[in-house]
C-alpha positions in Angstrom: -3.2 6.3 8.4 -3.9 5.7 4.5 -1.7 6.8 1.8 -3.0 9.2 -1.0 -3.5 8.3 -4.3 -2.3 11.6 -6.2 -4.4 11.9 -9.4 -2.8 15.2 -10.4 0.6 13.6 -10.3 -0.7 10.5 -12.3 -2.4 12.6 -14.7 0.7 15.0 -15.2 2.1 11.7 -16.1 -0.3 10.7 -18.4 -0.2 14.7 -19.8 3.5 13.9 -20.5 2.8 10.9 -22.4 -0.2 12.2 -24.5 2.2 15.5 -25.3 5.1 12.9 -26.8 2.7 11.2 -29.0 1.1 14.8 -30.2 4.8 15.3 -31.2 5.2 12.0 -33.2 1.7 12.9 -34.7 2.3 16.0 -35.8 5.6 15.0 -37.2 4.1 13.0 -39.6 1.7 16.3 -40.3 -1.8 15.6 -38.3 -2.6 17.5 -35.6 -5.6 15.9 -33.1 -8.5 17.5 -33.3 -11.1 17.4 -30.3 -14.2 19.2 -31.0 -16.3 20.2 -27.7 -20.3 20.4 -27.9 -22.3 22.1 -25.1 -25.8 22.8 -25.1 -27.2 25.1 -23.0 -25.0 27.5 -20.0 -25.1 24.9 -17.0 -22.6 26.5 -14.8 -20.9 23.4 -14.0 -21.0 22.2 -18.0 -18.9 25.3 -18.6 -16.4 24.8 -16.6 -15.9 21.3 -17.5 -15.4 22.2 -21.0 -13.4 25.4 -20.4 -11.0 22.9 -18.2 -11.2 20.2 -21.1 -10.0 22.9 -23.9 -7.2 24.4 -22.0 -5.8 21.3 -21.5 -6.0 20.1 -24.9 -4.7 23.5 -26.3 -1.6 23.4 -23.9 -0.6 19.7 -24.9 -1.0 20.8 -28.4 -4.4 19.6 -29.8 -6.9 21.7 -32.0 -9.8 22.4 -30.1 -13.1 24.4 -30.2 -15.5 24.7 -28.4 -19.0 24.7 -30.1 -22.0 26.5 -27.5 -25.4 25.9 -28.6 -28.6 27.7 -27.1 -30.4 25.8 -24.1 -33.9 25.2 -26.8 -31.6 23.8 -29.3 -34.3 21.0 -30.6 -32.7 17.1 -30.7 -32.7 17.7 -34.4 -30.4 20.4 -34.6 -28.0 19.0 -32.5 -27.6 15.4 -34.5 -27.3 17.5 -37.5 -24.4 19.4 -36.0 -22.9 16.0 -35.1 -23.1 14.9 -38.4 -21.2 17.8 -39.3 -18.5 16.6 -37.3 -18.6 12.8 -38.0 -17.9 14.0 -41.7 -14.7 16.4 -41.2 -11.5 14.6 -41.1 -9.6 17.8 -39.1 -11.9 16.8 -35.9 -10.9 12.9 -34.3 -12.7 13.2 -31.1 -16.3 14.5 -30.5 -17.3 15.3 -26.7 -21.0 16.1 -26.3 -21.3 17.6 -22.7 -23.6 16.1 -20.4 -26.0 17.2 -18.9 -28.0 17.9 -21.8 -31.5 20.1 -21.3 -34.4 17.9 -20.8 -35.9 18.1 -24.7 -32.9 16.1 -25.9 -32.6 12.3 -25.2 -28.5 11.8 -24.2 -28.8 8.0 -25.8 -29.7 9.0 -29.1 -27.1 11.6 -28.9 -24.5 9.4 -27.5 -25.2 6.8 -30.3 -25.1 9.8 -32.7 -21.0 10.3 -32.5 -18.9 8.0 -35.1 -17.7 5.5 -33.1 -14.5 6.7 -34.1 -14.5 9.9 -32.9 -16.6 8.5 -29.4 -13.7 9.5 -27.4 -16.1 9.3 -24.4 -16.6 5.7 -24.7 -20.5 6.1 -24.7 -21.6 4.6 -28.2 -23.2 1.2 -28.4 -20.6 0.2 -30.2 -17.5 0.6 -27.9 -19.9 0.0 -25.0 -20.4 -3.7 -26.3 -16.5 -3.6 -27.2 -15.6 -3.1 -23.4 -18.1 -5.7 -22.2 -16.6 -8.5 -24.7 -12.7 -7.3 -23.4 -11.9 -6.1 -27.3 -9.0 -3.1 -26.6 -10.2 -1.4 -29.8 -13.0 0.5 -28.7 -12.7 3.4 -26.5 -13.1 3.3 -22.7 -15.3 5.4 -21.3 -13.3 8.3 -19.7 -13.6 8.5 -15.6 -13.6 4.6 -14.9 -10.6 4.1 -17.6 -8.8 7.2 -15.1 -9.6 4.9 -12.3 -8.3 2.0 -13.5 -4.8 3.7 -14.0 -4.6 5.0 -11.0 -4.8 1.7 -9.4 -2.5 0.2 -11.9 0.1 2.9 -11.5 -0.2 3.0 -7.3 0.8 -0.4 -7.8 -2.6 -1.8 -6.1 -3.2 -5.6 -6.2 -5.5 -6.4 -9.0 -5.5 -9.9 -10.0 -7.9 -11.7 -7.6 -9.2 -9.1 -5.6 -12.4 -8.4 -4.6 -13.8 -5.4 -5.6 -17.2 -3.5 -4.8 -18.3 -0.8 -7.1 -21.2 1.4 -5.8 -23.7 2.5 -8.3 -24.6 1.0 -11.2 -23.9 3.8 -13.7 -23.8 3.7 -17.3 -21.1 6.0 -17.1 -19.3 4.7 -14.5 -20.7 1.7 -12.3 -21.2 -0.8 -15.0 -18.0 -0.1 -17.5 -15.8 0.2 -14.2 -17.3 -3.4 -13.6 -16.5 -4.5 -16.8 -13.0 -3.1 -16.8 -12.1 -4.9 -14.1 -13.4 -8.4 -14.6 -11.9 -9.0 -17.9 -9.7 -11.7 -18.1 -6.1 -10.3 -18.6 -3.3 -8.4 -17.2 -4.4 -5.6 -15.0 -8.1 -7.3 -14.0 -9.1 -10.6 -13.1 -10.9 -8.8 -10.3 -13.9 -11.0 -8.6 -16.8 -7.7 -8.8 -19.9 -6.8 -6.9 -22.5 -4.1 -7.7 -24.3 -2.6 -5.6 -27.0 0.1 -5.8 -30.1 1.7 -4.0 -32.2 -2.0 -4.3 -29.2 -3.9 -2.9 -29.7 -5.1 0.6 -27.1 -4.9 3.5 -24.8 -2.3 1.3 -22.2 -2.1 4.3 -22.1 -6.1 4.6 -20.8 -5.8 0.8 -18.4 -3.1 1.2 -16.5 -4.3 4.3 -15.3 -7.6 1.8 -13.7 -5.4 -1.0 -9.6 -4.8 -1.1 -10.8 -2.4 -3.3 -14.1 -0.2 -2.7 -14.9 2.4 -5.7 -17.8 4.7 -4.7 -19.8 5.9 -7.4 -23.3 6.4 -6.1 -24.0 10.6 -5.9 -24.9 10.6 -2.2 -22.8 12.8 -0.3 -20.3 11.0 2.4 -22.2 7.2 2.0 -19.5 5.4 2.9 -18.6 5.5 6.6 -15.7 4.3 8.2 -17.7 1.3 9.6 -18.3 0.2 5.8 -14.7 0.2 5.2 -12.0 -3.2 5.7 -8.8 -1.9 7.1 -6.3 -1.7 4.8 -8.4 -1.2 1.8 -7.7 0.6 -1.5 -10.4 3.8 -1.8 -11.9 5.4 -4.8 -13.8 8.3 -4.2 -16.0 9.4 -7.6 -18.6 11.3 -6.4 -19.0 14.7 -6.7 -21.8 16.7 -4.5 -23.0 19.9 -3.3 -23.9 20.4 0.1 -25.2 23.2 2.2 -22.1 25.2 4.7 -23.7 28.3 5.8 -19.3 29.2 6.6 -18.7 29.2 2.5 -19.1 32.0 0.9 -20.9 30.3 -1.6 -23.2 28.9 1.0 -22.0 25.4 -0.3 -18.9 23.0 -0.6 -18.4 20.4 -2.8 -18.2 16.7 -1.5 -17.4 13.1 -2.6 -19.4 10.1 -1.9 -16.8 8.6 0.7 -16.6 10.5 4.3 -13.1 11.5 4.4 -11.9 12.3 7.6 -13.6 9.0 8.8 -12.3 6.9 6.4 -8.9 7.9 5.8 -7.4 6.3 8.9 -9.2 3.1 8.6 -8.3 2.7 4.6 -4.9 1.9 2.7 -4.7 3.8 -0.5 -7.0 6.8 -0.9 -8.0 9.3 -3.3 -8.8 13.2 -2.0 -11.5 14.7 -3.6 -10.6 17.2 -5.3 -7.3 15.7 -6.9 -8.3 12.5 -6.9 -10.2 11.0 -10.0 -11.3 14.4 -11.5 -7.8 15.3 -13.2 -7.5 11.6 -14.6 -10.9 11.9 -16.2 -9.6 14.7 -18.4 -5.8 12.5 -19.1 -7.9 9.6 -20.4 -10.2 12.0 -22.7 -6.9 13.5 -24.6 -5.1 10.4 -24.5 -8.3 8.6 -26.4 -8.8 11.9 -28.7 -4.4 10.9 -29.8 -5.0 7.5 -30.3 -8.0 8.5 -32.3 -6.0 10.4 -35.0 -3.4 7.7 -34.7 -1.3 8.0 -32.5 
């Protein structure tokens, strides 16, 4: 039987961290500021943001949230941005994905100061990561991952590691994370994706398998080398006629077959999804200064 990887519990550590630097911030009279953008009432958007905000308020932070209508035009909304990219009281800028169809997400991305991109999505920190320099931003979810592995304690330096999905936001800067030559990496990394052939062939050689593709339950038990570490990012909805929603949320890794057969692994929920938010505030700090 595996043993959990408790995100919640590394992200309340992370929490108490970000909350002692607020302090030493604020002591010297700046308060981070993390301004929120959403466009449009996705269901799932708001929530995210409504999670994001509390958070933020209870470790101190000034935060808003700013809503904008679903036909906001491309326009508007990089005019809003500049808005923000000019106002010293806001640090961090988080524009919300999805956005609705009429607005391209790589202009907007590219939009943000890349000061204030405490996302990690501008060209700018994007090209940062890939060259190993620490002073860009990491993007959010694969930065949460890589502290969970470092704080488990899970064997880094020469391991072999397959990442599923080739992501901008997650496959490809987890990749890069991990490859960099340095303390904490040094990792030898496949990608694999939907043109990759024999996927399971791939996955059974990783110590460490981080599943980051959007298909519900891919990864079987059978794909899995005992003993390995498991990363579950995935997040999908799927038909269960018992719910009373009619649905349940799953990752991309099939639990209750793969939890015997693994070392570490992360639940879904509490597994990666409270790190995600850890890493955003503890960018949006560093950001002011901190």
């Amino acid at each position: 039987m595996s043993t959990l990887i408790d995100g919640r519990a590394i992200a309340a550590q992370i929490h108490t961290e970000t909350a002692q630097r607020v302090a030493q911030l604020k002591s010297r009279g700046v308060t981070p500021g993390l301004i929120f953008i959403r466009v449009g009432e996705d269901p799932a958007s708001q929530v995210y943001v409504s999670m994001k905000e509390k958070r933020a308020a209870e470790l101190g932070f000034r935060s808003q949230t700013q809503v904008l209508p679903g036909d906001t035009t491309q326009a508007d909304l990089l005019r809003l941005i500049d808005g923000f990219n000019a106002d010293p009281q806001w640090h961090g800028i988080l524009v919300q994905a999805p956005l609705p169809r009429q607005i391209d997400s790589t202009v907007v991305f590219a939009h943000v100061a890349p000061h204030k991109d405490v996302d990690g999505f501008h060209p700018l920190n994007v090209g940062k990561l890939m060259l190993g320099d620490p002073s860009g931003f990491v993007p959010c979810t694969p930065g949460g991952i890589h502290e969970l592995l470092i704080r488990t304690g899970v064997p880094l330096d020469g391991a072999e590691v397959v990442v599923l999905g080739r992501g901008n936001i997650v496959g490809k800067p987890m990749a890069s994370i991990l490859l960099q030559k340095g303390k904490h990496a040094n990792c030898t990394v496949t990608v694999v994706h939907s043109a990759t052939r024999d996927i399971a062939a791939h996955c059974r050689r990783a110590d460490i398998l981080i599943a980051a593709l959007g298909s519900p339950e891919f990864v079987k038990a059978d794909m899995v080398r005992p003993g390995a570490t498991v990363i579950d990012v995935g997040v999908n909805r799927i038909p269960d006629p018992s719910a009373k929603s009619g649905s349940r949320l799953v990752g991309d890794v099939a639990f209750a077959d793969v939890q015997p057969k693994a070392g570490w692994i992360t639940p879904n929920p509490g597994g990666v999804g409270p790190m995600t938010i850890a890493m955003l505030l503890a960018n949006t700090v560093r950001a002011a200064g901190g």
